[in-house]
C-alpha positions as CSV (number, residue, x, y, z in Angstrom):
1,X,29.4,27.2,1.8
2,X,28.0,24.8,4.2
3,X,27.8,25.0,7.6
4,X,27.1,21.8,10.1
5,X,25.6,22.7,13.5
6,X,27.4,21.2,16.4
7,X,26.9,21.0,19.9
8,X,29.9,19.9,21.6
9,X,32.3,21.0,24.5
10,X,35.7,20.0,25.8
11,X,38.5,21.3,28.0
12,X,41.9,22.4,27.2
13,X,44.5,23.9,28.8
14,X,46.1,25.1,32.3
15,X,43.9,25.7,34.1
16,X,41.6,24.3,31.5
17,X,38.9,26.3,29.6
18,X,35.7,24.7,28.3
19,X,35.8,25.1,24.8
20,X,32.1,25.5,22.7
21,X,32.5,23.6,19.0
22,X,29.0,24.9,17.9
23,X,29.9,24.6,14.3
24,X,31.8,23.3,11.1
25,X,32.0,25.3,7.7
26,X,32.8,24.0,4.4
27,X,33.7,26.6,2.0
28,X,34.5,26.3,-1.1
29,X,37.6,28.1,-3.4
30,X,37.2,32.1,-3.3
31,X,35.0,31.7,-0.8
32,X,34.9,34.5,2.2
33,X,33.9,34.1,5.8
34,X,33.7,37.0,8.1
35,X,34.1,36.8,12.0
36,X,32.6,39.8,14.1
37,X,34.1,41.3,17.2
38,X,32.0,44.2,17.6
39,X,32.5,46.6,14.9
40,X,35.6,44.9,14.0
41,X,35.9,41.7,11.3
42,X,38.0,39.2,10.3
43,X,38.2,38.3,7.2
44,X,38.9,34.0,6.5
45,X,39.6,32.7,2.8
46,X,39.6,29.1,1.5
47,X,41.6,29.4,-1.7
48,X,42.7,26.3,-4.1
49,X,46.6,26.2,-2.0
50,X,44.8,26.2,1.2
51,X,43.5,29.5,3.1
52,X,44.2,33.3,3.8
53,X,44.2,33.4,7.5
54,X,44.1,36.9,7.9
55,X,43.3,39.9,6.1
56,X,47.0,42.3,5.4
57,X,48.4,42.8,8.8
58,X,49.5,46.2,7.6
59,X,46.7,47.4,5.9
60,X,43.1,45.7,6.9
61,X,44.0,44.3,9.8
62,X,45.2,47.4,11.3
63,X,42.0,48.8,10.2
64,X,40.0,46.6,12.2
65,X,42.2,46.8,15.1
66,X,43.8,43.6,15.4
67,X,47.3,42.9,16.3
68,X,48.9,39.6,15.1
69,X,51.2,37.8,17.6
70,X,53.3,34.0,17.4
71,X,52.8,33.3,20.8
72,X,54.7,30.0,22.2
73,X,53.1,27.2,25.1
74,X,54.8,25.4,27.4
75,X,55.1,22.7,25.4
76,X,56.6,24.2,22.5
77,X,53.4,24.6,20.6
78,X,53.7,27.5,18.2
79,X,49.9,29.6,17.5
80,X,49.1,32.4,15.6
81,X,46.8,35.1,17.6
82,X,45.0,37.8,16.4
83,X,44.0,40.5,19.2
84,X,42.3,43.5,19.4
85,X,44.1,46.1,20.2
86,X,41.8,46.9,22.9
87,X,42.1,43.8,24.7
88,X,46.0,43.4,24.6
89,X,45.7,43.7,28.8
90,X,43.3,40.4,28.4
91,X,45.1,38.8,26.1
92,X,48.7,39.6,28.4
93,X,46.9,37.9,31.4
94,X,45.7,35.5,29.2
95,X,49.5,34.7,28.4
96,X,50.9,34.6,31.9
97,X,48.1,32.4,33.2
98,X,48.5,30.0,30.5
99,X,52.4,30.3,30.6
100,X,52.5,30.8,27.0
101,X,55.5,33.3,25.3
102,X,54.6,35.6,22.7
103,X,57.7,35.0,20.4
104,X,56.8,37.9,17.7
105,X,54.5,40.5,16.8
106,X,53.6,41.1,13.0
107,X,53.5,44.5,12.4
108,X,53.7,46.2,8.9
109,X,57.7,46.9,9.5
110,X,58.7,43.3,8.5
């Protein structure tokens, strides 16, 4: 892995949020990054075929306390989300203020 510090910012967005790009990672094949949110993580994999973006959505995932959503902008712009289940109210205001759709929720019943 390599990691290249950064130290840039930029806006996106209605209203528009400034946006902190503090860092690049280069990973190599089989090679794991973890993200912290509080006691929770999230898992990231670079594999030869491109990368794991999350961990099982029914099993690890759900163990962690995230929730996996296809949420849709106003442009037609299609992202994946993962939120903790303890934010969903942040993450619904978060949606309504950006006037974005959430157009499924992944759950282990698919």
């Amino acid at each position: 892995m390599k990691i290249i510090k950064k130290n840039r910012k930029f806006k996106v967005g209605k209203p528009k949020v400034t946006i902190n790009h503090v860092a690049d990672v280069i990973l190599k094949n089989d090679e794991l990054v973890n993200f912290k949110f509080g006691k929770s993580i999230y898992d990231f994999v670079k594999k030869n075929w491109g990368f794991y973006l999350t961990g099982s959505i029914n099993r690890r995932l759900k163990k962690e306390g995230f929730k996996i959503i296809i949420v849709k902008n106003k442009t037609s712009q299609i992202y994946l989300m993962a939120v903790h289940k303890h934010k969903m109210d942040k993450f619904i205001k978060y949606c309504k203020d950006h006037k974005q759709k959430i157009i499924k929720r992944l759950t282990n019943k698919i």
